[in-house]
N, C-alpha and C positions, 0 to 999 in steps of 0.2 A: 504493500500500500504506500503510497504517496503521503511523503510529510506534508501534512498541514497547517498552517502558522496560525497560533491560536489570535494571530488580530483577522483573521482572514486574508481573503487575495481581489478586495476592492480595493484599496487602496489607504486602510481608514488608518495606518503606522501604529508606533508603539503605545500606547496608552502608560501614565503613569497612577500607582496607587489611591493617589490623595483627590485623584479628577473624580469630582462629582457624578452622576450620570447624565446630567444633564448637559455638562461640559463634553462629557465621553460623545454622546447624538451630536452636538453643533462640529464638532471633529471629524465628525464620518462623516457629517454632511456637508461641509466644504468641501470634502474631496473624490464628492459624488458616490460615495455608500448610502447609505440607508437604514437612522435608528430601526429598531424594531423593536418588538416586545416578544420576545419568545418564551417558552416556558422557565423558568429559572431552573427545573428541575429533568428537562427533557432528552429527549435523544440527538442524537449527531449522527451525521452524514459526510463524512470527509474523504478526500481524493486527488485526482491532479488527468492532468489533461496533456497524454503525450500526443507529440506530432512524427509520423511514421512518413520517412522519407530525405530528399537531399530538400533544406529550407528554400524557398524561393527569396531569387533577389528584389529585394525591396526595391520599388518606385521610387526617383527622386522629386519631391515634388515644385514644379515651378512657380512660385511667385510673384514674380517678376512683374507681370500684370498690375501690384497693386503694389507700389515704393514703402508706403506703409507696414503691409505686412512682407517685406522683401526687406526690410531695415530692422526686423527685430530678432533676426535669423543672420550669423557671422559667414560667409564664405566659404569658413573653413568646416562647419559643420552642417551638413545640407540634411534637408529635413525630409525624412520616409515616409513614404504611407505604411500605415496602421493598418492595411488590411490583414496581413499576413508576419504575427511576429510572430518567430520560434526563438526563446530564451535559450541561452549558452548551455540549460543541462538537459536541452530536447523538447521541453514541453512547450505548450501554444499559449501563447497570453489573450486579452480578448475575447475569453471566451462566458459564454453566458449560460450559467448555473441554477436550475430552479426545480422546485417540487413539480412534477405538470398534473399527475394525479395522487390521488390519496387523502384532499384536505375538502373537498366537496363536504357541503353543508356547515362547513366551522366557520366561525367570523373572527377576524384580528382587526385590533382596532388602527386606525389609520395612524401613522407617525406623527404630532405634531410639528416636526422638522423638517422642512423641506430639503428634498434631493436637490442636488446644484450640478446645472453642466453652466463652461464658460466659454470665451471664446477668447481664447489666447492665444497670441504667438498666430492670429489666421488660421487657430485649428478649435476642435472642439476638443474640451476637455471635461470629461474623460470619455475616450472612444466611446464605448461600452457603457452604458450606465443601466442600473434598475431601481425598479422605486415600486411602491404601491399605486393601484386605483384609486384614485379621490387625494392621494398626496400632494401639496404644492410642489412643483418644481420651478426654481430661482433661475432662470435663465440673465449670466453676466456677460456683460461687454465693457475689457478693460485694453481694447487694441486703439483705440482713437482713431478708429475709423469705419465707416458704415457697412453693419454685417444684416445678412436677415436671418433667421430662425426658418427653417420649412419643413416640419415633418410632414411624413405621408402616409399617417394610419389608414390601415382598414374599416377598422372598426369605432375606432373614436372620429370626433371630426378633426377633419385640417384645418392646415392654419398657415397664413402665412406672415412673419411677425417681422418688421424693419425696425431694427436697433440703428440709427445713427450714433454718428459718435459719444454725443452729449448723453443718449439712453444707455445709460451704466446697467437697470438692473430693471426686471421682468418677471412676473411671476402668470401661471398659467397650469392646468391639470389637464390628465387623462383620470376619463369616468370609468373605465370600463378597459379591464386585462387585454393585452393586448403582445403577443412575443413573435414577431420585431417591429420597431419601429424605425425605420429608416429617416433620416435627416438629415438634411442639405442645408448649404448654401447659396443662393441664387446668384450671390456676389460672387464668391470666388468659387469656383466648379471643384476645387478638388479636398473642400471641406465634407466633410463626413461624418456621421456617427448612429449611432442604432441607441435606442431605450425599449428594455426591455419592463414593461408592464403588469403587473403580477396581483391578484388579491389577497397576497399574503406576505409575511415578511423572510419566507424560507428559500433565499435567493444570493447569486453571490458571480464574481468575474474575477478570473484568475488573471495575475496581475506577472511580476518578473520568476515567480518560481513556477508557476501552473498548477497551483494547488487551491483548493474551495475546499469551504466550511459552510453545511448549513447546522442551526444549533438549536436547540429550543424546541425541537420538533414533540408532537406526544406520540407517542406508540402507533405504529400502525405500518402498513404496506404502503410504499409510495415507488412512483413513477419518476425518477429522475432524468432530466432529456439537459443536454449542453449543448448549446448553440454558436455556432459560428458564423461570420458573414458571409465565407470563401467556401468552407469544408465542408458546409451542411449543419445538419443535427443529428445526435444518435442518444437513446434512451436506454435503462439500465432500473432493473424494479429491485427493491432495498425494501426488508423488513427490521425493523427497528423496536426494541422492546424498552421500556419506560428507562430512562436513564440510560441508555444504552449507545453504542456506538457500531454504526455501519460503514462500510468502504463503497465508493463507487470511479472506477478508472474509466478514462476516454481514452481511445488510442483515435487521433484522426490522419488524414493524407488528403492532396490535393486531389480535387475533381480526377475521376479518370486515370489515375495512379495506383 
């Protein structure tokens, strides 16, 4: 089984003893996690997500198009697309972690924390994000120059949001689960990013090592599916006894490989 780092693999880092919990949620939600409430006493799901094959070469992305976001990016460090990361020990980053069955009928109550993506550097951050149904999501603009927001749900409505420069910050919901939601930028073409939509809090995106934590969970048989933007998705069923901990491994490969 794959180490799992007990802060998870959204991005939410080290937490220290003496942080409140309240401090602990406004932390994970800067960096695009997502507090939750899970059972204090529940079971676990932990794993990692290897990628099987020779990694593909990362896209260099141009842009040049806009001097603005072309001036917060050095020369010497050119900037990749995030469709396709494979971490230095094999596993896949980017990838999206969620219960898909097993929790029909239970209700979790919504975070009062909003989930945060940003637009920095002319990129969205963080790729990958999840959040609950009915959560606010904080949508920032700290580039000093005019971005738009475009997702393209299926199932919720669209929307299409212009952040000029001067609109620092934004907020807006998905009603209703929804896993993927794809999101552009109409300004600049090779912005990108996916929100994964969920009515529960048992979700999670594997970050530099490729390992996921779902925690909190109560006993039962669940459905585990991990999603990719490039590799697809593949499902994996996990029974978990009260306090209990289960494994669930991805092995993915490019399309047709």
């Amino acid at each position: 089984m794959w180490l799992c780092l007990a802060a998870g693999c959204g991005g939410q880092g080290e937490r220290t003893a003496d942080r409140s919990e309240s401090q602990k949620q406004q932390a994970a939600s800067e960096k695009g996690a997502v507090a939750s409430t899970p059972l204090a006493s529940g079971a676990s799901v932990t794993g990692g997500v290897k990628f099987d094959g020779t990694p593909p070469t990362r896209k260099i992305l141009d842009m040049n198009a806009d001097p603005v976001c072309a001036s917060k990016h050095t020369a010497e460090a050119a900037v990749l697309s995030e469709a396709v990361v494979v971490n230095g020990n094999g596993t896949l980053k980017n990838v999206f972690v969620y219960v898909k069955k097993g929790l029909e009928g239970k209700k979790f109550p919504v975070p009062p924390i909003p989930a945060v993506i940003d637009q920095h550097g002319c990129l969205y951050v963080p790729h990958v994000l999840g959040m609950q149904a009915g959560q606010s999501l904080k949508i920032l603009n700290n580039d000093g120059t005019l971005h738009n927001i475009h997702p393209r749900p299926k199932v919720n409505p669209e929307f299409n949001l212009a952040m000029p420069k001067f609109l620092k910050e934004k907020a807006v919901t998905f009603d209703k689960p929804e896993v993927m939601i794809p999101v552009k930028c109409d300004v600049h073409p090779w912005m990108q990013s996916y929100i994964g939509v969920v009515d529960h809090p048992f979700f999670n995106v594997t970050g530099d090592g490729g390992t996921f934590e779902l925690k909190g969970l109560p006993a039962g048989k669940y459905t585990i599916e991990a999603w990719h933007e490039v590799c697809g998705s593949k499902e994996q069923e996990v029974t978990v006894a009260e306090g209990g901990t289960a494994s669930a491994d991805f092995t993915f490969s490019l399309p047709g490989k």
